[in-house]
N, C-alpha and C positions, 0 to 999 in steps of 0.2 A: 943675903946681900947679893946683889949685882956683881957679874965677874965684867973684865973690863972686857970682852968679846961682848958680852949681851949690852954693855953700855955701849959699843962702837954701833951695834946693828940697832939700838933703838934712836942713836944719833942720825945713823942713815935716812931711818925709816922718818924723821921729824923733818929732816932738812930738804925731802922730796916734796916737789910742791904737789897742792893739793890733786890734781887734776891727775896726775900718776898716783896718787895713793887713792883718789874715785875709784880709779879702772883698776886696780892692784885688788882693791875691796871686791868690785862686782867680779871678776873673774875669779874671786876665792868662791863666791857665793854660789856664782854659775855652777863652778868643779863640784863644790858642797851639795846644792842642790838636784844634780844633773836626775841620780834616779827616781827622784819624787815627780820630776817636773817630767820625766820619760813615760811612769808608772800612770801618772794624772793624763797625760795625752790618749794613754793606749785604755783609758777607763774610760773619757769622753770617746773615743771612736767606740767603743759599745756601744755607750749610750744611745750615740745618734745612728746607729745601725746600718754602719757605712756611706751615710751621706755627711759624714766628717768634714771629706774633702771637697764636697759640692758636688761630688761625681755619684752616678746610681748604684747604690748597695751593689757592694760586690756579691755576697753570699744570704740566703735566702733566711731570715727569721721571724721564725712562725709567732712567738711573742719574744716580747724585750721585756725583759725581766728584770732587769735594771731601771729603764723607765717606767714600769710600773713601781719597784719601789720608791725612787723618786718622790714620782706622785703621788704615793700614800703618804712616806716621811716626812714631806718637806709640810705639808699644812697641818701637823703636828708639833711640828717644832714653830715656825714661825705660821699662825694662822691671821691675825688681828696684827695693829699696832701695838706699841708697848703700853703697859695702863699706867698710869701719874699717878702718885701720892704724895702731895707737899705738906707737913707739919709742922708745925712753930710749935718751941717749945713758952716762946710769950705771948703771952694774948694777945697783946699789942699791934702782932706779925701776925695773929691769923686771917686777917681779910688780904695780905699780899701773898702769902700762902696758896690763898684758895686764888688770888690773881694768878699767880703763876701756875699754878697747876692747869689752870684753865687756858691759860696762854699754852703751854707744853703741848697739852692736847691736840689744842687747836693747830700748832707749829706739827706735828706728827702725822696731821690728817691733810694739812696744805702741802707736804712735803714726800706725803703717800711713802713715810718708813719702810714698812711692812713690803708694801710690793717691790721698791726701786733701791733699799739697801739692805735688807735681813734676808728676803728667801735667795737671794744671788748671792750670799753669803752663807748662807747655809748648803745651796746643793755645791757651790766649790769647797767648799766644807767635806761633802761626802765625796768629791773626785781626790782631795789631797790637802788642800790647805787653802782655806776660807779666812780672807785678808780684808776688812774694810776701815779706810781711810776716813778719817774723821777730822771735820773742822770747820773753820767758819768762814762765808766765804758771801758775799752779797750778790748775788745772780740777779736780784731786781726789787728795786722796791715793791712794797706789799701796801694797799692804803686798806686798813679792816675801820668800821664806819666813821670814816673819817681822820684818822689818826694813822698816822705813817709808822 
């Protein structure tokens, strides 16, 4: 049961308009996340081997040994786009099935998955935490032979 102090402080916390409880949220997140987000910076300046800041390598490295795994990793994990399998369990559905599947494909190779949102999501992946936003969103019509 709720004591009546935790029911005062989650009346507080309701009656604060939205806009201070945004910022109350992100500066928890900030404090929360501080050494991931410190750890993932000082893992990119490896990476890019002092040309982080746009300024020329401070200190000399004979190989980057991080970029090379990288390199090796990352078109292991994410090589290709993803492959489609649509099945109907009714006959009826299987020729929209095999539509969609086909449409998928097709939507995955127009929209180049694989280069412009999995391996950017996998090497921030390997700096700390690999985050991809998802959703639908009309960038422009598409006319494929004749149909919009």
């Amino acid at each position: 049961m709720a004591t009546a102090t935790e029911a005062k402080t989650s009346n507080k916390e309701t009656t604060k308009s939205f806009p201070s409880r945004l910022q109350q949220a992100i500066k928890s997140w900030e404090k929360m996340t501080e050494p991931m987000r410190d750890h993932r910076e000082k893992m990119l300046k490896y990476y890019a081997s002092g040309y982080f800041d746009g300024k020329e390598a401070q200190k000399q490295h004979p190989i980057n040994l991080i970029d090379r795994g990288v390199g090796i990793i990352t078109p292991f994990l994410v090589s290709n786009n993803p492959a489609v399998l649509v099945h109907s369990k009714s006959p009826k559905l299987k020729p929209w099935a095999n539509t969609t599947e086909l449409a998928l494909k097709h939507l995955f190779d127009e929209i180049k998955i694989a280069q412009k949102t999995l391996r950017p999501a996998v090497v921030n992946s390997l700096f700390g935490i690999g985050i991809t936003k998802t959703g639908i969103m009309k960038a422009e019509q598409v006319e494929f032979m004749g149909y919009l």
